[in-house]
C-alpha positions as CSV (number, residue, x, y, z in Angstrom):
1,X,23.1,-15.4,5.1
2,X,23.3,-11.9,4.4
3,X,25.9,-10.1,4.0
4,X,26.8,-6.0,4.2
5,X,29.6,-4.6,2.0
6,X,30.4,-1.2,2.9
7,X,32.4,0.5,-0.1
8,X,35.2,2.9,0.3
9,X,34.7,5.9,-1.8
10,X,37.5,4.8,-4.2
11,X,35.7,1.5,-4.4
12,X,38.8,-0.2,-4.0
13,X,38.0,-1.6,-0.3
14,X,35.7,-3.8,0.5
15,X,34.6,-4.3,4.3
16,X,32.8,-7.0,5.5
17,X,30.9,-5.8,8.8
18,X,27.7,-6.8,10.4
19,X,23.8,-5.8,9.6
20,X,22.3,-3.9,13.1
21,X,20.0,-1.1,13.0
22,X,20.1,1.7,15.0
23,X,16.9,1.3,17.8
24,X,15.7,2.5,20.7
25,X,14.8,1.4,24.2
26,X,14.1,-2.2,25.2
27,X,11.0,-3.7,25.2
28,X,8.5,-3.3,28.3
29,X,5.6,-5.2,29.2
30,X,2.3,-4.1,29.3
31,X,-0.9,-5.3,30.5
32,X,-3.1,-5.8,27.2
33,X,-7.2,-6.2,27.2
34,X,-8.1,-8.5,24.4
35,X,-11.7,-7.5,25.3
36,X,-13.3,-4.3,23.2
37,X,-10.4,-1.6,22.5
38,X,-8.3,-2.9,25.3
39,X,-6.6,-5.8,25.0
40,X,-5.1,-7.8,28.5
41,X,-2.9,-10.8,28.4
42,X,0.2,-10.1,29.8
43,X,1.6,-8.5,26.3
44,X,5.0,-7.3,25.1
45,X,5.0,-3.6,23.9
46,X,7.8,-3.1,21.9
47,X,9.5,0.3,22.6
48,X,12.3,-0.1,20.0
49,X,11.4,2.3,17.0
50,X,13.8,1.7,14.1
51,X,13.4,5.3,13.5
52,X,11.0,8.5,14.9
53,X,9.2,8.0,11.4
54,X,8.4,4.4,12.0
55,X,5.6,3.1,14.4
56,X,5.7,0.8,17.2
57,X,4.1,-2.4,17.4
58,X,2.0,-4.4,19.6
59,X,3.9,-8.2,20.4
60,X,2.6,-10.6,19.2
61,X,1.5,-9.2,16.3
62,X,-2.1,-9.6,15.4
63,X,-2.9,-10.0,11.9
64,X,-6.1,-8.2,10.1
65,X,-9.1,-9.0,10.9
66,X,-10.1,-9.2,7.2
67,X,-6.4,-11.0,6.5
68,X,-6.2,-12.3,2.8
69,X,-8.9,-9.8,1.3
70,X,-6.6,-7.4,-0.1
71,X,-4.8,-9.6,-2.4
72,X,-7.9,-11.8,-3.4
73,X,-9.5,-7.9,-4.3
74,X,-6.6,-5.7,-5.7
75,X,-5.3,-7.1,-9.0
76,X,-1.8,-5.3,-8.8
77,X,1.0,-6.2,-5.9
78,X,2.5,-2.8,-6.3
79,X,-0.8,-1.5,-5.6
80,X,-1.0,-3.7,-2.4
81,X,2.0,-2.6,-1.5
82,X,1.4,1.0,-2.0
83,X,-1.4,1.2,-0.4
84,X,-0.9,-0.4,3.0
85,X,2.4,1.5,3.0
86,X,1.1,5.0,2.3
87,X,-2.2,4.9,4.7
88,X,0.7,4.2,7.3
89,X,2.6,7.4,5.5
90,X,-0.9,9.4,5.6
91,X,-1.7,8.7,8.9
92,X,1.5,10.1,10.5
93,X,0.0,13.3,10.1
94,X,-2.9,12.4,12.3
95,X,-1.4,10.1,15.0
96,X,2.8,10.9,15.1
97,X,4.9,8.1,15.4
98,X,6.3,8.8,18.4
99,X,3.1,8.9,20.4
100,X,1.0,5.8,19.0
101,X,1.7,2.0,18.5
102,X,0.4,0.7,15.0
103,X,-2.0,-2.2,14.5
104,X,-3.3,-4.1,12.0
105,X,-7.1,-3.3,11.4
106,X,-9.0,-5.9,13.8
107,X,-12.8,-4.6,13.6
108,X,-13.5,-4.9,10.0
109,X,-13.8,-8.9,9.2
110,X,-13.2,-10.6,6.1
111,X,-17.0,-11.5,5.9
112,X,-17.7,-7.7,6.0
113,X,-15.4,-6.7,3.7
114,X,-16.8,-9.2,0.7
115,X,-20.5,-8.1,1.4
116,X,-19.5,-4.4,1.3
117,X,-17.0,-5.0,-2.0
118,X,-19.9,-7.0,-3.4
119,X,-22.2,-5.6,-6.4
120,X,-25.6,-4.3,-4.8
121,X,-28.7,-6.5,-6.2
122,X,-30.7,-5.3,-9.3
123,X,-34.5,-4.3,-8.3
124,X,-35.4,-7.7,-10.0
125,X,-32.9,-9.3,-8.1
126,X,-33.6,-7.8,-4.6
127,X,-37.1,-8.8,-5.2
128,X,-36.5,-12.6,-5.5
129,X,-34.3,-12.5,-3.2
130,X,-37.3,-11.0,-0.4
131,X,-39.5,-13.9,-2.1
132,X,-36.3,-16.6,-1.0
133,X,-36.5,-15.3,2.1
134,X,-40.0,-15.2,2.8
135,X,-40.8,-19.0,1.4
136,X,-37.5,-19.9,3.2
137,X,-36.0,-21.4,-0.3
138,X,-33.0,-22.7,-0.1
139,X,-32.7,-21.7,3.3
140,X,-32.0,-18.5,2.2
141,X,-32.0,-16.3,5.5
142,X,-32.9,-12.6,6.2
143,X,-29.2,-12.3,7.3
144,X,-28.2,-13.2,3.8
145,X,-30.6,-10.8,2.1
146,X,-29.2,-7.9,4.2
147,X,-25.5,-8.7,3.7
148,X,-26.4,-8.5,0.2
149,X,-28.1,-5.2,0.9
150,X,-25.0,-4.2,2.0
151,X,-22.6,-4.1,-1.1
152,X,-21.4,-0.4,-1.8
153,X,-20.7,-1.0,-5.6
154,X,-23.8,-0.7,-8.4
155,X,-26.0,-2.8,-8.9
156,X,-25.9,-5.4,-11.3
157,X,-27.2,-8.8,-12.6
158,X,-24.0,-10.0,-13.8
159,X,-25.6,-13.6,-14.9
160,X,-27.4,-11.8,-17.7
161,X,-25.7,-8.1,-17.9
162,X,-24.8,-6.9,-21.5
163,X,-21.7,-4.6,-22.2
164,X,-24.0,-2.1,-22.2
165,X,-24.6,-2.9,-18.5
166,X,-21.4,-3.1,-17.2
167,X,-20.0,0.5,-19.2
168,X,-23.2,2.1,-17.3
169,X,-22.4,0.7,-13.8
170,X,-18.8,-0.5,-13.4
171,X,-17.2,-1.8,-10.2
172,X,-15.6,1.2,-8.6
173,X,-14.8,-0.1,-5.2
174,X,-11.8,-3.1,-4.6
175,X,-11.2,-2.9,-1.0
176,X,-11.3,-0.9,2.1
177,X,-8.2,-1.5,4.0
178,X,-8.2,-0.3,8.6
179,X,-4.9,0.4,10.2
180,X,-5.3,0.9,14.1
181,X,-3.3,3.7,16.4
182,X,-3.1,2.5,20.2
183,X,-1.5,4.3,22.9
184,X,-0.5,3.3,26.3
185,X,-3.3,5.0,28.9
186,X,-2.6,5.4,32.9
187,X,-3.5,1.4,33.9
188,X,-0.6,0.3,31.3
189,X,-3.0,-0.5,29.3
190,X,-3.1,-0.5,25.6
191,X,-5.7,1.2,24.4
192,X,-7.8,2.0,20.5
193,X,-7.2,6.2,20.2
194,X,-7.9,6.5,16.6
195,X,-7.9,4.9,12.8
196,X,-7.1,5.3,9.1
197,X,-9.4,3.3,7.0
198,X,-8.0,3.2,3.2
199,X,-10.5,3.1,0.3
200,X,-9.3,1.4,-3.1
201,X,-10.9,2.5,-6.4
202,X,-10.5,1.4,-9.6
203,X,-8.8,3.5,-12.6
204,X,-9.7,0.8,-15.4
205,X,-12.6,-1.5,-15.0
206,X,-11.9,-4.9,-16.2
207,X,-14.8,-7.3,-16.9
208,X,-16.0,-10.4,-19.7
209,X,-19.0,-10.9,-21.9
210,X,-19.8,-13.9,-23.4
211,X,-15.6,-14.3,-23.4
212,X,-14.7,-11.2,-24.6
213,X,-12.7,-9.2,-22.0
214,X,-13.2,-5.3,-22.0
215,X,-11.8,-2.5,-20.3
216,X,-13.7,0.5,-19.2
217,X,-11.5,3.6,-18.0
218,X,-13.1,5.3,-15.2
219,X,-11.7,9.0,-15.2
220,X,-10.3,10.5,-11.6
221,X,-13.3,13.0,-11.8
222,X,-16.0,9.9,-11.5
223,X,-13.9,8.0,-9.3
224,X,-13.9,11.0,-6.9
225,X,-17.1,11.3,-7.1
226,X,-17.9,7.6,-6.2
227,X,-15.4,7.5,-4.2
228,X,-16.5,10.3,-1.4
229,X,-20.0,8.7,-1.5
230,X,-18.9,5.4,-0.1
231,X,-16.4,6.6,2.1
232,X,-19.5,8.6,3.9
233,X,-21.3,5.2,3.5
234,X,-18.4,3.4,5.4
235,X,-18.2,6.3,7.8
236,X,-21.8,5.7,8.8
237,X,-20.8,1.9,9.2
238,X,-18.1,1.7,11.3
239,X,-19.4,4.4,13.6
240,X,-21.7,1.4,14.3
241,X,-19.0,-0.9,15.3
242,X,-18.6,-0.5,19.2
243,X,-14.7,-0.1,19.2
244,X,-14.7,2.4,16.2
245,X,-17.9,4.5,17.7
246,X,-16.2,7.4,19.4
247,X,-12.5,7.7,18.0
248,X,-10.9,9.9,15.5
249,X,-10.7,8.4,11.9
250,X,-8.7,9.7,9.0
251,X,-10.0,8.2,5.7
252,X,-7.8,8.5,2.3
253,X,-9.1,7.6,-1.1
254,X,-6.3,5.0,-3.2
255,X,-6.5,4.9,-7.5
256,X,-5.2,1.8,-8.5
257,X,-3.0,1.7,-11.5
258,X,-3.8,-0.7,-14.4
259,X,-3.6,-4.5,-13.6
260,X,-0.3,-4.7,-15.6
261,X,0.9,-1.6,-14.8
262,X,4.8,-1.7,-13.5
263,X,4.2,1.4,-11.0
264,X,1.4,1.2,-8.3
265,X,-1.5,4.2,-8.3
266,X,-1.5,6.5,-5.3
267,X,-3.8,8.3,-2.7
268,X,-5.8,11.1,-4.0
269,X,-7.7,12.6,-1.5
270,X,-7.9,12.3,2.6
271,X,-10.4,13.4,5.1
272,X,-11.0,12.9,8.7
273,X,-13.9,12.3,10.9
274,X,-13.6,13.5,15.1
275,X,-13.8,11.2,17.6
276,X,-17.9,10.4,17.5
277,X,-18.6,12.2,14.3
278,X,-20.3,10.2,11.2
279,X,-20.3,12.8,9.3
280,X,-16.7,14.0,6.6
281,X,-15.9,17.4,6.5
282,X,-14.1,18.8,4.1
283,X,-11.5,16.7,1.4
284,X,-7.8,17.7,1.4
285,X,-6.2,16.4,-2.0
286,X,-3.1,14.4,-1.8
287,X,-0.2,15.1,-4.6
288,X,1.8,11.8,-4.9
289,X,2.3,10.1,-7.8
290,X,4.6,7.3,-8.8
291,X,6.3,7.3,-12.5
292,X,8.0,5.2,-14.5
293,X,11.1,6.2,-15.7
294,X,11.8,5.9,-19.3
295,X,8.0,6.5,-20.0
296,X,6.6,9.2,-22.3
297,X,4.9,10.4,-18.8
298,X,8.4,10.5,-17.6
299,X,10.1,12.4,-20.0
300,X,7.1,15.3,-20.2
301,X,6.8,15.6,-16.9
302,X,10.1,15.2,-14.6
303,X,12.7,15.5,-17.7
304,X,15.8,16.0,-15.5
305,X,14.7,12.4,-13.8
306,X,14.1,10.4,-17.2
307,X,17.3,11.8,-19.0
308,X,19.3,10.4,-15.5
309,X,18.0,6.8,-15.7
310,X,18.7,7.0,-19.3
311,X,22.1,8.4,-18.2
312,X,22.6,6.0,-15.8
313,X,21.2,2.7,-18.1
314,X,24.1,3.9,-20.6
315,X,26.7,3.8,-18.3
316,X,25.3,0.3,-17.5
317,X,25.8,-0.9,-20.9
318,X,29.2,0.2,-20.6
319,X,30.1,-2.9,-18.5
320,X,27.0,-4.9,-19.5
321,X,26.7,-4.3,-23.3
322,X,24.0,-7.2,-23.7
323,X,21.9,-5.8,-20.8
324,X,17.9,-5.1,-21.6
325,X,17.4,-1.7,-19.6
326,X,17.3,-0.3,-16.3
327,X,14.0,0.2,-14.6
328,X,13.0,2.9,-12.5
329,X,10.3,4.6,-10.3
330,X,9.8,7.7,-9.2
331,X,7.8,8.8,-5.8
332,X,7.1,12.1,-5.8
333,X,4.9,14.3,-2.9
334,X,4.4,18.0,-4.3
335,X,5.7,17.5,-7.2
336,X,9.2,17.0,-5.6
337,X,11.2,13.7,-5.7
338,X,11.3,11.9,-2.3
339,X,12.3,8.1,-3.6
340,X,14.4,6.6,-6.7
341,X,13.9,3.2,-7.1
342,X,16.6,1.3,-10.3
343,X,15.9,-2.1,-11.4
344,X,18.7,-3.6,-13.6
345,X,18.1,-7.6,-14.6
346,X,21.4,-8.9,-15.6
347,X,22.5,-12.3,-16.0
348,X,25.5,-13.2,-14.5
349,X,27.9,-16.7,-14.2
350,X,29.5,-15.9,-11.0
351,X,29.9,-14.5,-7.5
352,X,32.7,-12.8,-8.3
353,X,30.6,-11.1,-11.1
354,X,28.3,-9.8,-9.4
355,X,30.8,-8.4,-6.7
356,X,32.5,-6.4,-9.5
357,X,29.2,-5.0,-11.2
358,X,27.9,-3.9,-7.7
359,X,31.1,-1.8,-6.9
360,X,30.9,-0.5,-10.4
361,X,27.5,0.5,-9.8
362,X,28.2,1.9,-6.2
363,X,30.4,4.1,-8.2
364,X,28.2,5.2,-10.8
365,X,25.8,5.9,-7.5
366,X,28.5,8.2,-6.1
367,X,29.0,9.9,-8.6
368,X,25.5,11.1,-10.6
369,X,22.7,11.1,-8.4
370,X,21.7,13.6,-5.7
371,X,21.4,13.4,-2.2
372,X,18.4,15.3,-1.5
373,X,15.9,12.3,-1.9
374,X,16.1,8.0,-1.4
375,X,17.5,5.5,-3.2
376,X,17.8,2.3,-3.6
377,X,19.3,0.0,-6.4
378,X,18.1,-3.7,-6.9
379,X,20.7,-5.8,-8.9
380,X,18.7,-8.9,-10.1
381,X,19.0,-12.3,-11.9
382,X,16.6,-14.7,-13.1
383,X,14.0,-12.8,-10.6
384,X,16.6,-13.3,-7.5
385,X,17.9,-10.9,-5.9
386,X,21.9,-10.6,-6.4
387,X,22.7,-7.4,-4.5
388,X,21.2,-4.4,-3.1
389,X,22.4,-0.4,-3.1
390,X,20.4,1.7,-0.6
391,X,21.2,5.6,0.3
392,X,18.8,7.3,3.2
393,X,18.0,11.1,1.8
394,X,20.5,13.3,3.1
395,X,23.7,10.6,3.2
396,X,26.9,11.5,2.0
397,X,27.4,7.6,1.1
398,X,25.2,4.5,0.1
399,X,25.1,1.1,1.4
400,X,25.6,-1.8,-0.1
401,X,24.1,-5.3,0.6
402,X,25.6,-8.9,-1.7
403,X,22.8,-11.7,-1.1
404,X,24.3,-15.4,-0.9
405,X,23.1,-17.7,-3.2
């Protein structure tokens, strides 16, 4: 059960009310064609939008298409978070939120996906592998030797590759990630108007040799490079695909952060293709970044921010003396803050604890940080979450959520 504490500005009251978002319209039914770009079965299209920045969706939801590759490719859970999140961010630019319905990506499979993401054969390897199809060994099809034609990332023999050969041709490419944009046409139909297809690349290339582990940096330059060759490659392949062939698609390029980084990457770069066009104009760079604050990065970079987490991390320790340190991430578009994320790990030995730490640091909320951008506050234990403080940009006060055990 959870529930909402809303705290007086003297932090003296505590109100116990209920948790109910503010939405719109109730839901209508539509008449959905599961065949090609229209889907028909009698759907539910919701019409409630939590806000004008958020889209619709399509009930019952349909998962991916390629469901499960992300997190088998992407190392990082901030980065899969990121990502997914911010191709939805990009693409309100491209197809408002008011106008479209989102979707999961439904044309691009899971089996497409790992031939793509694959390594492309070695000339001595493409060779046997003509030879295996052409004696039938193994019954090793022509179907198999073009879906290993397929792969978009170097080629390499990794069986017998040296470190020499992996530095020379690392793995740029993790995963290419399709979001779908519907909208509702003059039969009440729901029907595919447009897409944002997401392309991962690495920033450090991890990889073993005869069990030693190495790490190769790729710099933003080469990945940029790489990067807008394969999104023309993918371009040029989902044009191909019947239900992607003639609509507009926006196409961002992600850099993953480190495996072990505590911050995900961001988008670098975004393009778009008109409706029937497989070929990308020009690139428009993207400034967002997410920082960790304290980090030398941090301090160099957005001072005012890292000196208020420290700020904020000593007033902390205040009530907590034993505390390890207060966490937190910056989002920043342009250079300009837009999101404030605190982690503080505490251990605590009752309810009542962590009812009086929260209002403390409701308080501490109230008092030093700045309306102007988002923030949230995550009060944890032993990995659980104990309570939550969370203020929209632009509120006058935050709200404050206690979890029960």
């Amino acid at each position: 059960m959870l529930k909402k504490i809303v705290m007086s500005l003297a932090g003296a009251i505590l109100i116990m009310t209920g948790c109910s978002p503010s939405i719109g319209n109730s839901d209508e039914e539509v008449v959905q064609n599961k065949d090609e770009t229209k889907q028909q079965s009698n759907s539910i299209v919701s019409s409630q939008q939590l806000s004008e920045e958020n889209y619709r969706t399509v009930l019952p939801y349909r998962p991916s298409a390629s469901r499960g590759v992300i997190t088998n490719q992407m190392g990082n859970r901030v980065d899969i978070d990121e990502m997914e999140t911010g191709l939805r961010r990009l693409s309100k630019e491209y197809f408002e939120p008011e106008q479209y319905f989102y979707e999961e990506g439904q044309y691009l499979t899971s089996d497409m996906l790992y031939n793509w993401l694959d390594t492309y054969p070695t000339d001595k390897q493409l060779k046997n592998l003509e030879e295996r199809v052409e004696n039938n060994k193994d019954q090793f099809s022509e179907a198999d030797l073009n879906a290993r034609k397929q792969a978009l990332n170097p080629p390499l023999d990794e069986e017998n590759a040296t470190k020499e050969d992996y530095e020379e041709n690392p793995k740029y490419l993790t995963h290419i990630l399709e979001q779908n944009y519907l909208k509702k046409n003059d039969d009440n139909q729901m029907e595919l108007v447009g897409a944002s297809i997401g392309i991962a690349l690495k920033s450090v290339y991890t990889y073993d040799v005869e069990g030693n582990t190495y790490h190769r940096e790729i710099s933003k330059s080469e990945m940029m490079k790489k990067g807008k060759e394969i999104a023309q490659t993918v371009l040029e392949r989902v044009r191909n695909i019947e239900e992607l062939s003639d609509v507009p698609i926006m196409i961002a390029l992600y850099r993953e952060e480190d495996q072990s980084s505590p911050v995900p990457g961001n988008f670098v770069a975004i393009t778009d293709a008109e409706a029937g066009k497989a070929s990308i104009g020009e690139w428009e760079t993207v400034h967002e970044e997410n920082v960790l604050f304290p980090s030398d990065e941090g301090e160099e970079k957005y001072h005012d921010t890292h000196q208020l987490v420290q700020n904020f991390g000593t007033r902390v320790e205040e009530y907590f003396p034993n505390y390890v340190g207060v966490i937190g991430e910056g989002f920043y578009m342009n250079e300009e803050l837009q999101k404030l994320t605190l982690e503080i790990p505490l251990e605590f030995y009752g309810k009542g604890e962590v009812t009086g730490f929260t209002q403390y640091a409701y308080g501490l909320v109230q008092e030093m940080f700045q309306d102007y951008y988002e923030l949230e506050v995550k009060i944890k234990s032993n990995e659980k979450m104990e309570s939550l403080i969370y203020r929209e940009a632009g509120d006058d006060e935050a709200t404050v959520h206690i979890f029960d055990s």
